[in-house]
N, CA, C and O of each residue as an XYZ file, in Angstrom:
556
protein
N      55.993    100.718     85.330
C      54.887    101.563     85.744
C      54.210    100.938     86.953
O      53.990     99.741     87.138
N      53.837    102.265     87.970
C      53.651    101.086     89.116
C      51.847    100.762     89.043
O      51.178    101.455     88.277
N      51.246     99.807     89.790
C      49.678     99.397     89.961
C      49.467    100.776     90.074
O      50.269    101.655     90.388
N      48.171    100.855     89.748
C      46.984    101.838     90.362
C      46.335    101.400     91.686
O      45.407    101.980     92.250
N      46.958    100.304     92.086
C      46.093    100.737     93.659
C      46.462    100.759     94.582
O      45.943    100.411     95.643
N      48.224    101.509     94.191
C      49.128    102.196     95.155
C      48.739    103.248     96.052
O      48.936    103.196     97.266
N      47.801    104.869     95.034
C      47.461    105.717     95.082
C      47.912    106.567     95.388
O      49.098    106.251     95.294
N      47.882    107.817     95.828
C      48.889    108.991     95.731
C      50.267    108.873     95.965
O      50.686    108.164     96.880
N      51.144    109.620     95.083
C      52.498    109.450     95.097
C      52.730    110.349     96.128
O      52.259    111.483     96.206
N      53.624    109.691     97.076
C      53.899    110.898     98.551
C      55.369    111.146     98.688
O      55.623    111.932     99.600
N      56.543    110.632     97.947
C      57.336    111.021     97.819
C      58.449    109.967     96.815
O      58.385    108.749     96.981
N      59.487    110.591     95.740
C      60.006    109.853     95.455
C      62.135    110.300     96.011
O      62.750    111.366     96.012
N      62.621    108.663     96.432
C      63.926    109.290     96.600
C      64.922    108.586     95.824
O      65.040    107.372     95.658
N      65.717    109.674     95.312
C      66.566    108.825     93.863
C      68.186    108.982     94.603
O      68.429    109.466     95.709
N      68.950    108.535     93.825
C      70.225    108.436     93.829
C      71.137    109.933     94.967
O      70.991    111.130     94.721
N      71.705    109.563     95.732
C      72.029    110.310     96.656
C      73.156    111.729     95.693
O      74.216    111.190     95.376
N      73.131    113.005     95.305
C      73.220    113.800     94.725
C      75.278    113.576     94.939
O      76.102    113.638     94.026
N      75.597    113.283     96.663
C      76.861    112.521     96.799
C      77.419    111.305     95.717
O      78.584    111.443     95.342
N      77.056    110.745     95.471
C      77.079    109.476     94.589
C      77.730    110.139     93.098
O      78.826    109.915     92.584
N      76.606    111.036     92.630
C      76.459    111.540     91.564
C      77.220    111.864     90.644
O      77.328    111.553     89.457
N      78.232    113.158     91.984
C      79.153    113.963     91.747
C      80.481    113.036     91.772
O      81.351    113.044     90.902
N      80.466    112.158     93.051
C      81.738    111.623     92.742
C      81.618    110.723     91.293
O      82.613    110.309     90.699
N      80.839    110.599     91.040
C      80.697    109.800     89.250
C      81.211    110.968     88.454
O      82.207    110.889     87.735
N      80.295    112.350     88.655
C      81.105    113.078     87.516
C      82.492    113.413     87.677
O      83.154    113.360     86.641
N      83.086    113.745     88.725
C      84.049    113.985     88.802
C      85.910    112.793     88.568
O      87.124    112.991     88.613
N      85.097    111.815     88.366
C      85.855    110.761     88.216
C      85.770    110.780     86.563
O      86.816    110.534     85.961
N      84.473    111.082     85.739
C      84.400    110.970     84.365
C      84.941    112.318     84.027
O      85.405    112.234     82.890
N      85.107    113.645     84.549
C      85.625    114.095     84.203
C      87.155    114.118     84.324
O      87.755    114.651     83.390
N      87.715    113.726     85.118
C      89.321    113.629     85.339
C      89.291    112.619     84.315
O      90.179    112.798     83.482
N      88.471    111.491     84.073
C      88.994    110.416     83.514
C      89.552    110.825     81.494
O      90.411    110.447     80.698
N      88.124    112.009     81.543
C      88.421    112.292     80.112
C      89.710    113.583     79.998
O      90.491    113.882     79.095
N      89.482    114.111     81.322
C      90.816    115.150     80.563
C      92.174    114.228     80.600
O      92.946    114.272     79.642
N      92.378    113.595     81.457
C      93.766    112.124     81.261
C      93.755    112.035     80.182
O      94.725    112.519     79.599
N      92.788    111.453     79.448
C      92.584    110.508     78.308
C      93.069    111.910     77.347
O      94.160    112.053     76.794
N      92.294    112.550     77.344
C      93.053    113.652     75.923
C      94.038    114.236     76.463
O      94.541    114.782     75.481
N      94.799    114.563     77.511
C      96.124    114.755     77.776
C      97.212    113.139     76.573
O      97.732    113.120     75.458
N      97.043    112.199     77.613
C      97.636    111.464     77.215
C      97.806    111.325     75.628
O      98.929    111.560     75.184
N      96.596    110.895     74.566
C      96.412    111.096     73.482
C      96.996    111.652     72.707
O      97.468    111.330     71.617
N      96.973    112.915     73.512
C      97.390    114.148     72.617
C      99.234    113.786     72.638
O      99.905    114.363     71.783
N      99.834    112.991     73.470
C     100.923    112.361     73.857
C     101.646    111.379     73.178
O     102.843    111.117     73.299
N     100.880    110.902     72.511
C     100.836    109.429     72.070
C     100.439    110.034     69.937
O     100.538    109.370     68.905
N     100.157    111.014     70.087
C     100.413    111.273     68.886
C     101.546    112.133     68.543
O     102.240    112.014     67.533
N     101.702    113.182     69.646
C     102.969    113.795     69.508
C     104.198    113.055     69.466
O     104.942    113.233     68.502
N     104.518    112.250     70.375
C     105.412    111.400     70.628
C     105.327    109.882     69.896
O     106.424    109.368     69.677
N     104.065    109.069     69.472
C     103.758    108.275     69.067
C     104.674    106.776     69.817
O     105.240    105.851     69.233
N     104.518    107.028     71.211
C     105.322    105.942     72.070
C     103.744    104.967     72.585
O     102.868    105.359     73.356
N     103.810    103.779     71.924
C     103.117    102.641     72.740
C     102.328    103.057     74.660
O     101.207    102.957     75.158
N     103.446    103.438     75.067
C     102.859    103.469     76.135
C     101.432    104.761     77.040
O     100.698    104.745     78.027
N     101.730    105.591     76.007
C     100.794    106.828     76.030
C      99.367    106.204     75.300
O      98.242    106.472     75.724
N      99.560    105.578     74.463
C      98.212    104.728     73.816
C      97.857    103.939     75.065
O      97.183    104.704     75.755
N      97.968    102.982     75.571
C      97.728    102.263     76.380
C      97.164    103.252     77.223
O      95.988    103.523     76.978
N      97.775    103.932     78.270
C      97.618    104.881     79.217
C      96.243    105.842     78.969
O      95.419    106.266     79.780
N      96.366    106.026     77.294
C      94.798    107.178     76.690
C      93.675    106.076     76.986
O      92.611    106.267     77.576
N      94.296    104.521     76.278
C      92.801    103.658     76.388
C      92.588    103.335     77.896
O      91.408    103.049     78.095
N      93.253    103.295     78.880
C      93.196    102.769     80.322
C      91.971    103.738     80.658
O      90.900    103.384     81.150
N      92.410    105.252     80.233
C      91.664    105.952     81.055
C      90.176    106.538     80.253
O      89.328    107.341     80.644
N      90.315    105.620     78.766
C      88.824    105.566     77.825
C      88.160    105.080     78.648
O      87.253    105.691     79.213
N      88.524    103.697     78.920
C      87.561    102.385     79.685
C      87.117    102.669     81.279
O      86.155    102.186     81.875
N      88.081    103.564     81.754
C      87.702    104.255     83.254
C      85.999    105.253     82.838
O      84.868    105.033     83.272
N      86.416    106.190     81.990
C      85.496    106.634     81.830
C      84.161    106.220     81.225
O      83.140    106.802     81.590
N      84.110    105.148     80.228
C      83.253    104.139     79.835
C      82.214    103.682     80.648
O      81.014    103.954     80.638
N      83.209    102.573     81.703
C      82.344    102.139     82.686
C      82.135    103.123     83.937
O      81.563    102.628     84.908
N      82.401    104.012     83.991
C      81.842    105.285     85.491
C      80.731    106.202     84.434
O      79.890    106.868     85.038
N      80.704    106.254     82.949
C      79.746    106.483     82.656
C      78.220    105.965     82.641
O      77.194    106.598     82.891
N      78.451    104.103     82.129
C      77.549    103.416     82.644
C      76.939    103.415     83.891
O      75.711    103.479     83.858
N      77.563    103.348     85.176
C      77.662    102.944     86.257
C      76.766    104.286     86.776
O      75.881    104.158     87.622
N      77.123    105.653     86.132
C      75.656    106.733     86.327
C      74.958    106.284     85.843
O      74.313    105.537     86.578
N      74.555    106.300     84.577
C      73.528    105.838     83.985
C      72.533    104.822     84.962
O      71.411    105.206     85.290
N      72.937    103.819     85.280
C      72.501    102.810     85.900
C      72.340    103.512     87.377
O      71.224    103.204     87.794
N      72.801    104.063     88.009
C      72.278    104.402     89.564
C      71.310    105.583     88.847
O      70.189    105.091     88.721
N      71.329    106.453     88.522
C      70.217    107.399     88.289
C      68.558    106.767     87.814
O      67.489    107.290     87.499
N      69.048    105.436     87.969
C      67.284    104.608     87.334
C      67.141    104.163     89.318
O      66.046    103.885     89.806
N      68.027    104.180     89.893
C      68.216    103.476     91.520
C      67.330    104.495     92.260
O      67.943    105.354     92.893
N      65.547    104.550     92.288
C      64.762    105.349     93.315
C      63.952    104.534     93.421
O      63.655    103.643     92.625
N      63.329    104.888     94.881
C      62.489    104.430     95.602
C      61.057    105.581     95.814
O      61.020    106.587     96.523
N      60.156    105.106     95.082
C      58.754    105.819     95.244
C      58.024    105.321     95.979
O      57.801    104.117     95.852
N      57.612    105.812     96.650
C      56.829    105.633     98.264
C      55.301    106.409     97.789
O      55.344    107.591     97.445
N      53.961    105.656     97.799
C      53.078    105.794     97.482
C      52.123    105.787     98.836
O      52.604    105.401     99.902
N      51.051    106.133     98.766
C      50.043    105.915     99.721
C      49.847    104.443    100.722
O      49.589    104.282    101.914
N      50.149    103.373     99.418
C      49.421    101.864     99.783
C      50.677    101.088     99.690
O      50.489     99.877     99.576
N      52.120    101.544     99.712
C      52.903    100.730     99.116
C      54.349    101.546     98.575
O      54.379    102.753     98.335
N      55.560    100.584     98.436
C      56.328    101.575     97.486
C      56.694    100.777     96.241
O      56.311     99.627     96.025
N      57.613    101.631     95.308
C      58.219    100.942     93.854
C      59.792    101.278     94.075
O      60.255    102.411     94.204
N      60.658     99.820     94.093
C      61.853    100.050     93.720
C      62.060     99.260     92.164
O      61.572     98.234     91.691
N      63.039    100.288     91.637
C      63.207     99.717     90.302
C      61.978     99.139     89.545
O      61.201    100.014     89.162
N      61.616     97.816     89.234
C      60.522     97.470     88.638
C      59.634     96.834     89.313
O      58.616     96.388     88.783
N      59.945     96.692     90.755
C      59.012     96.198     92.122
C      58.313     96.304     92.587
O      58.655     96.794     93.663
N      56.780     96.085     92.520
C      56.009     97.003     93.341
C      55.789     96.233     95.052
O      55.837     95.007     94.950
N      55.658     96.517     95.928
C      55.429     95.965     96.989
C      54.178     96.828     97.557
O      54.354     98.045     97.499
N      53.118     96.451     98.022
C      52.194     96.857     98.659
C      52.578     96.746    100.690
O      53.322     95.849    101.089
N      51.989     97.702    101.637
C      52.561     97.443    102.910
C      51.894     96.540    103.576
O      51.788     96.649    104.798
N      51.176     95.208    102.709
C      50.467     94.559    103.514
C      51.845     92.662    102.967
O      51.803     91.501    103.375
N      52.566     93.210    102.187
C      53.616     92.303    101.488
C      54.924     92.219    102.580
O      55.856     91.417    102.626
N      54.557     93.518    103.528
C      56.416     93.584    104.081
C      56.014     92.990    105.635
O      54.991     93.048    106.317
N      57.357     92.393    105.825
C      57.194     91.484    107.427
C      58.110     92.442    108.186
O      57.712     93.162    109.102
N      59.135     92.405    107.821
C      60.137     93.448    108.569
C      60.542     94.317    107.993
O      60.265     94.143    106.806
N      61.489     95.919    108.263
C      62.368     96.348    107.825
C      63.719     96.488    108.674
O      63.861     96.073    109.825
N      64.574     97.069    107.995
C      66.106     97.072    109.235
C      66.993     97.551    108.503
O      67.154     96.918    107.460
N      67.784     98.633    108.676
C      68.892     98.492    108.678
C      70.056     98.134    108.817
O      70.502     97.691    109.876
N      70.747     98.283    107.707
C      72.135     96.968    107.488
C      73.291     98.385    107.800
O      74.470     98.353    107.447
N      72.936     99.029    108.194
C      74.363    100.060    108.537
C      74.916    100.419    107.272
O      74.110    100.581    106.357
N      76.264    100.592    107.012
C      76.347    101.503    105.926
C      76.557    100.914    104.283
O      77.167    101.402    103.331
N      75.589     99.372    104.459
C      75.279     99.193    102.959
C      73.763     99.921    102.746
O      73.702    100.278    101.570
N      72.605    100.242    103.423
C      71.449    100.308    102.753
C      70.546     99.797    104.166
O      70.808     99.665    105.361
N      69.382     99.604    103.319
C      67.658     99.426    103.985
C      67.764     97.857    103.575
O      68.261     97.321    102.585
N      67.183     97.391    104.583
C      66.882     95.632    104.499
C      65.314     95.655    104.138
O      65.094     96.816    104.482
N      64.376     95.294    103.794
C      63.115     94.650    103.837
C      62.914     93.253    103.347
O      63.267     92.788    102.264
N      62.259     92.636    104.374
C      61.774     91.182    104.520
C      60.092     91.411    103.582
O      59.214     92.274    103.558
N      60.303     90.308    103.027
C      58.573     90.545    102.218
C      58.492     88.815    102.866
O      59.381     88.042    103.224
N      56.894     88.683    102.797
C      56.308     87.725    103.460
C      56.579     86.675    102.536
O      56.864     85.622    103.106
N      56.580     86.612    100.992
C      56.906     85.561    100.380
C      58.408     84.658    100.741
O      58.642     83.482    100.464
N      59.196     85.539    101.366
C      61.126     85.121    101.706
C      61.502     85.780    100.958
O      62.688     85.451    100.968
N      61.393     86.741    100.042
C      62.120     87.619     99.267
C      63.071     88.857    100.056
O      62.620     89.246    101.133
N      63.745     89.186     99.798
C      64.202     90.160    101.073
C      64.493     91.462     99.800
O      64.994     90.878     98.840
N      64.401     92.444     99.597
C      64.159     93.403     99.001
C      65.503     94.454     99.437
O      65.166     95.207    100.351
N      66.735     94.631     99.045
C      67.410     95.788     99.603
C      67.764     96.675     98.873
O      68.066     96.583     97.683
N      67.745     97.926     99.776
C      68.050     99.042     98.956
C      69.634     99.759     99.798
O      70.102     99.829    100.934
N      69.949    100.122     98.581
C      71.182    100.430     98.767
C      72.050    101.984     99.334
O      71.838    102.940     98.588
N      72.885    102.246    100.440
C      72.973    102.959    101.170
C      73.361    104.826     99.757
O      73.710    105.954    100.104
N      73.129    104.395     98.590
C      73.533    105.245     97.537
C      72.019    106.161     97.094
O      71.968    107.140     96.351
N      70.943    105.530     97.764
C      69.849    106.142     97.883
C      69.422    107.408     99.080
O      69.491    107.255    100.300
N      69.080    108.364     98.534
C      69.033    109.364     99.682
C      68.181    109.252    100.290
O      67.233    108.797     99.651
N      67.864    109.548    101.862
C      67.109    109.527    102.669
C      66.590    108.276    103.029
O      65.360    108.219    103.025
N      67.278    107.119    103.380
C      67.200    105.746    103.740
C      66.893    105.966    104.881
O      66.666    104.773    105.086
N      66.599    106.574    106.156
C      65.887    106.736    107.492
C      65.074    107.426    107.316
O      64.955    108.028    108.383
N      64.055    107.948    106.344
C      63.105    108.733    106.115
C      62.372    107.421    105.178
O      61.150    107.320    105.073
N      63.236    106.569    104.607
C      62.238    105.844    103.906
C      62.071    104.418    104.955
O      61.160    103.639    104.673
N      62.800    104.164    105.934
C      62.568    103.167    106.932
C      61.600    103.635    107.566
O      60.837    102.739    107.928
N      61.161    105.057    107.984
C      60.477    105.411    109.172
C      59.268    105.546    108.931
O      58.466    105.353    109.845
N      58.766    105.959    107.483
C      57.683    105.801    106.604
C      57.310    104.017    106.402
O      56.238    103.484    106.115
N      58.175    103.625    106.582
C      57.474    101.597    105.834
C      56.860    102.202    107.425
O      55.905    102.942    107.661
N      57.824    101.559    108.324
C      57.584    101.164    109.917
C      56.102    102.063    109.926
O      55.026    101.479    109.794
N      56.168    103.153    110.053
C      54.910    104.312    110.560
C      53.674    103.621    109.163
O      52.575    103.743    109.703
N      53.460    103.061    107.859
C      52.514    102.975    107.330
C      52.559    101.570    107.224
O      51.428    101.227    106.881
N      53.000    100.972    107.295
C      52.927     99.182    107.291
C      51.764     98.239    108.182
O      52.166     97.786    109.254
N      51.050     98.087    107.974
C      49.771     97.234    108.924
C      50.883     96.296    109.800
O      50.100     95.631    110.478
N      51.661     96.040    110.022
C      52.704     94.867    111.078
C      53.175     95.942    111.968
O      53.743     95.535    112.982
N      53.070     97.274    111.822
C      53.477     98.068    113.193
C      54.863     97.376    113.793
O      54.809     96.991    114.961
N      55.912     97.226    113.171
C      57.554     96.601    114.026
C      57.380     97.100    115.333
O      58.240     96.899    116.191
C-alpha cells in the first residue's frame, strides 16, 4: 500500500496487454499438447507420450506462474512520487532517469539504488517523460 503523502493517483501502467497474450497463447497450445498427447499415452500406453504430456504440463505450469507474476509488474505514478511493486519512491528520491533501450526504464535514486523497470510494462516513454517533467532535478 503506497504512503499517503504521495497524493492523487494520476495514472497507473501494468503489464503490456502484448506480454499477456503471448503468455496465454503459449498456455493455451501448451494445454491442448498436453491432452492431445495424454490422450496418446493412454491409448497407446507408450513411455514416450507420458513424458511428452508431462514436458508440456511443466511448460504450462511455469508460463502460468510467470502471468501470474507479471500481472502484479505496474507502475503507479502519483502526484508526489511513483510505486513499483512494493517501492515507494517520492520525486525528490530520483537523481536520474534513462533509458536502457529494449530492456526497460533505468532510474538512479540518490541513495545508489538504481530502480528498473522492465521493457514488459506499457507506456515506458510516457512514464520517463512524467519522472523527467515532475521530478524537482529537472534532467
Amino acid at each position: 500500500m503506497p504512503e499517503p503523502n504521495l497524493g492523487k493517483l494520476i495514472a497507473v501502467h501494468s503489464t503490456s496487454p502484448a506480454f499477456l497474450q503471448r503468455a496465454a497463447i503459449v498456455a493455451g497450445l501448451s494445454f491442448v499438447f498436453f491432452l492431445v498427447t495424454f490422450i496418446f499415452y493412454l491409448v497407446w500406453q507408450s513411455f514416450l507420450y507420458f513424458v511428452l504430456a508431462t514436458g508440456f504440463l511443466i511448460v504450462l505450469f511455469f508460463t502460468m506462474i510467470g502471468w501470474w507474476m507479471q500481472k502484479r509488474n505496474a507502475v503507479s505514478i502519483y502526484a508526489n512520487g511513483i510505486v513499483y511493486r512494493k517501492r515507494t519512491i517520492g520525486w525528490t528520491e530520483i537523481t536520474d532517469v534513462s533509458s536502457i533501450g529494449d530492456r526497460g526504464l533505468k532510474i538512479d535514486l540518490k541513495e545508489g539504488d538504481v530502480l528498473t523497470i522492465p521493457a514488459s510494462v506499457q507506456g515506458l516513454d510516457r512514464i520517463e517523460a512524467f519522472i523527467r517533467q515532475s521530478s524537482e532535478f529537472r534532467l
